[in-house]
C-alpha positions in Angstrom: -10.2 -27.7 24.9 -12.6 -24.7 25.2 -10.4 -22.2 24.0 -9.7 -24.6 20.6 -13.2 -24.2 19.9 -14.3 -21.2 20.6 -14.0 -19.4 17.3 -16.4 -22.1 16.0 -19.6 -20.8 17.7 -19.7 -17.1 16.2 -20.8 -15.4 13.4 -18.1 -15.5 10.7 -16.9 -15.8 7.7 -13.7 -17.6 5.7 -11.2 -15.5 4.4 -9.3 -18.0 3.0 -8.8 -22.3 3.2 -6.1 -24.5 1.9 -4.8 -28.1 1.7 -1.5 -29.2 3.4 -1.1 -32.9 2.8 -4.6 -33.5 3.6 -4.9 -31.6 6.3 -7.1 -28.2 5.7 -5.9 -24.8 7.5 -8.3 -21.5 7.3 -8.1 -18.2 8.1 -12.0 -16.7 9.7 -12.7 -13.4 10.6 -15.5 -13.2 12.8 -17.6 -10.3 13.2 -19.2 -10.6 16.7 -16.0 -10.2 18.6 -13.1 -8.6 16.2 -11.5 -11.7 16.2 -9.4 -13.4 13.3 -7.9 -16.7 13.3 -6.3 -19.1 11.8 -7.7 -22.6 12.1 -5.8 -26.3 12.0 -8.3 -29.0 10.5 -11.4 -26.3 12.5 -9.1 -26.3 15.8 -7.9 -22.7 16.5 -4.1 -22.2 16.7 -3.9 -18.4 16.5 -6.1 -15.8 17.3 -5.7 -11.7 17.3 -8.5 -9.0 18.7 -9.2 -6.0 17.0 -7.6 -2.9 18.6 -6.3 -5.1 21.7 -2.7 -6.8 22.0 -3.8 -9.4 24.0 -6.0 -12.7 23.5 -7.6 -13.3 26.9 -6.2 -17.1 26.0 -3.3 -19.0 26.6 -1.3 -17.1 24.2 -1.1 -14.3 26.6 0.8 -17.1 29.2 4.0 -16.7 27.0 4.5 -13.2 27.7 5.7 -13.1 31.2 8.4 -15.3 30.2 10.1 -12.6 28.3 10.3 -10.1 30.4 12.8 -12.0 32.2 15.6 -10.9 30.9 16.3 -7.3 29.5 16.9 -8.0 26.0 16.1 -11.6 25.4 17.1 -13.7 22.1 13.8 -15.8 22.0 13.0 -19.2 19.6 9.3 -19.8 18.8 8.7 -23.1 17.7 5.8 -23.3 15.4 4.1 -20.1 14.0 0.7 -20.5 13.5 -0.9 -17.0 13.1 1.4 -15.3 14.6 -0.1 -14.3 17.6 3.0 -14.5 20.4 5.4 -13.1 18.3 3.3 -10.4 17.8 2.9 -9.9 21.1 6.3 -10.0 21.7 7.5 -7.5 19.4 4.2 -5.0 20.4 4.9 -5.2 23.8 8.8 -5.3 24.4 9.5 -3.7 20.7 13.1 -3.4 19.6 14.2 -4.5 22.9 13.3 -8.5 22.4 14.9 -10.4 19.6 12.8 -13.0 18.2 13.3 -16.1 15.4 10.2 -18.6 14.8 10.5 -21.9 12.9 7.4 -23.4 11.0 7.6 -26.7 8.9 4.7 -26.0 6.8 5.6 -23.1 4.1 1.9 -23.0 3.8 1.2 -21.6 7.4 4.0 -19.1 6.8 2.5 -17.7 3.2 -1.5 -17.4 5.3 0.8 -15.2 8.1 2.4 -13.3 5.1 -1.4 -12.2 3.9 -3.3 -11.9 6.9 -2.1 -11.4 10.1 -0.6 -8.6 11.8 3.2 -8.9 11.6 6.3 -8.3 14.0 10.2 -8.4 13.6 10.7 -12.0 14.0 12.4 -13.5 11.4 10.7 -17.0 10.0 12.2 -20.0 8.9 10.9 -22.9 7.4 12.2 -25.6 9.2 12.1 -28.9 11.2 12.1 -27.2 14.9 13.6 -30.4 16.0 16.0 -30.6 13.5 16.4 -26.3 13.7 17.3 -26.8 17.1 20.0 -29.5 16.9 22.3 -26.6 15.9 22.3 -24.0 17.8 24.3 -24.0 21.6 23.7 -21.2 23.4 21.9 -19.0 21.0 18.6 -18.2 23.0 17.6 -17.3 26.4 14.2 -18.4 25.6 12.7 -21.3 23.8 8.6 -21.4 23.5 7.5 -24.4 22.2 3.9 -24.1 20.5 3.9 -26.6 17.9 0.9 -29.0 17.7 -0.8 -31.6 15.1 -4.5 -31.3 15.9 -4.8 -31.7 19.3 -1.2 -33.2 20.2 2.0 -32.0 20.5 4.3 -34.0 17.7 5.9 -37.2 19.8 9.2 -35.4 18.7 9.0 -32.9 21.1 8.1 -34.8 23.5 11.1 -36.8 23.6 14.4 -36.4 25.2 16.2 -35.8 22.6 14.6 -32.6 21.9 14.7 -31.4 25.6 18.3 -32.1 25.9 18.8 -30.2 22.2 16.4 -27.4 23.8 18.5 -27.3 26.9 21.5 -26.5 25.2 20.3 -23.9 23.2 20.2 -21.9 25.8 22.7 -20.4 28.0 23.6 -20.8 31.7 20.5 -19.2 32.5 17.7 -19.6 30.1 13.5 -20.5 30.1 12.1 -23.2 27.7 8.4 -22.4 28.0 5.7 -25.2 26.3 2.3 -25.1 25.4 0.7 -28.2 27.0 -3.2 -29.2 26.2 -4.2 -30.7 29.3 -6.9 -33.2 29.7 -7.8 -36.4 32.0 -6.9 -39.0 29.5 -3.7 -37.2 29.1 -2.7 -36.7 32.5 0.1 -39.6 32.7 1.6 -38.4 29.7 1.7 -34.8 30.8 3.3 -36.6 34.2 5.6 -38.7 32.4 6.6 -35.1 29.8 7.6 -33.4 33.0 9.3 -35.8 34.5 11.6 -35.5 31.6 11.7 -32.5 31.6 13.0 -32.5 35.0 16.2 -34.1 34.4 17.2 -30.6 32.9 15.2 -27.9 34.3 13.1 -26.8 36.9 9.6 -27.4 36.0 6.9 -25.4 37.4 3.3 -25.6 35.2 1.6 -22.3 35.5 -2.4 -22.4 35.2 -4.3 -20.1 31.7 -7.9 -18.8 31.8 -10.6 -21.1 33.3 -12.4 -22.0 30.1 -9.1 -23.4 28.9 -7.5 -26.8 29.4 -4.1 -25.3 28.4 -1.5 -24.8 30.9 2.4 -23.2 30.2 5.3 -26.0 31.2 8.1 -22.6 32.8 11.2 -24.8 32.5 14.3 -23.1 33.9 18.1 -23.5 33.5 20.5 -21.7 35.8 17.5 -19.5 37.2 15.8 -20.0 40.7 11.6 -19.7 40.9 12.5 -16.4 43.0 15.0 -14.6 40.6 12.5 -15.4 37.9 9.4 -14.3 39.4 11.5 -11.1 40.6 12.5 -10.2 37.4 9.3 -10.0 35.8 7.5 -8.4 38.4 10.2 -6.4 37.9 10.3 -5.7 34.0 5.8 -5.8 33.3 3.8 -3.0 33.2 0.9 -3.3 35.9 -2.5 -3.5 34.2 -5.6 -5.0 34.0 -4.3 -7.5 31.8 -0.9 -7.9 33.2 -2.0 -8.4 36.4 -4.2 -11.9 35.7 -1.1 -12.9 34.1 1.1 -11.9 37.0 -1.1 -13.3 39.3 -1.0 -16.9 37.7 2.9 -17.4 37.6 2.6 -15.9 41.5 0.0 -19.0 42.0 2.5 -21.4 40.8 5.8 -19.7 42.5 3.6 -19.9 45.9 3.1 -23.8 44.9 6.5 -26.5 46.6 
């Protein structure tokens, strides 16, 4: 859980704190690095660098995902700061259409004053309800939608992968933000083998001070038609290439 805590150990200073249901969510700016974030309860759920699109987190893990099709129609479930749709719409521009859906109107007003914004349009929603109704609507789904340190039970269910699965077309990517850890690891086992019954699962490794990992699920796709596309579609640099080079350790993976 490194890269949750991380934001805690600079020098910083609170732009802004309030109270959902009991549950306290602040926006810091620190100083040392550039950084600003927006915390959950002290656990960081977005962060942005000055002058640099990416995060050198797990954030930067989503990206490859979209450049798998040419102009993908991409869900983000849960909004946090902002930070992947941000990315998103910096990086692939016009090109990518994106929709995010928050439950908590209060994360979407600290997004509205203090982060960078993008094109995606933001509703204030259930995701698991949100998703029930659309068939077909998204190539992509990315599911980053915690409660502290867990993902809600509802997404977890299959329910919501078989709702997610429809959602997207005959070829599509659902693409979730798991936090790892050893007294998790059945659960994570058990989540993908649900999973499985609808896609093909790979889990593709983030940074080594981070426990997070990115669940690729994909419908109608094969592990090389994906990986060609977006070595295909990405821009080689310094930072694409660690990104490229951790799907390639999982595509090289049975």
């Amino acid at each position: 859980m490194l890269r949750k805590f991380a934001g805690l150990f600079s020098r910083s200073r609170m732009l802004s704190s309030v109270n959902s249901g009991g549950d306290t969510i602040s926006v810091v700016e620190s100083g040392d690095y550039g950084t600003k974030e927006l915390r959950y309860n002290g656990i960081v759920y977005s962060r942005f660098r000055k002058g640099n699109v990416y995060t050198g987190s797990y954030w930067d893990y989503f990206l490859p995902v979209a450049y798998a099709f040419d102009s993908p129609r991409i869900l983000v479930i849960g909004l946090g700061g902002g930070t992947v749709q941000y990315q998103i719409g910096k990086l692939l521009g016009k090109s990518a259409e994106v929709s995010t859906v928050e439950i908590d109107q209060k994360v979407i007003d600290l997004w509205r004053r203090f982060f960078p914004k993008s094109s995606s349009r933001v509703f204030n929603a259930d995701g698991a309800e949100f998703i029930k109704h659309r068939t077909s609507e998204y190539d992509i789904v990315i599911l980053d939608a915690y409660k502290n340190l867990e993902i809600p039970a509802v997404f977890m269910e299959s329910g919501f992968i078989s709702d997610a699965y429809r959602s997207l077309p005959q070829k599509g990517v659902l693409a979730v933000n798991f936090a790892q850890s050893v007294v998790r690891a059945r659960e994570m086992e058990d989540y993908i083998a649900r999973l499985r019954s609808f896609f093909t699962v790979g889990v593709v490794r983030t940074s080594r001070t981070s426990d997070n990992v990115i669940l690729v699920c994909l419908r109608g796709i094969s592990k090389s038609e994906f990986m060609g596309s977006i070595s295909r579609n990405m821009v080689r640099t310094k930072d694409t290439r660690r990104l490229l080079d951790a799907y390639r350790a999982w595509a090289g993976r049975d």
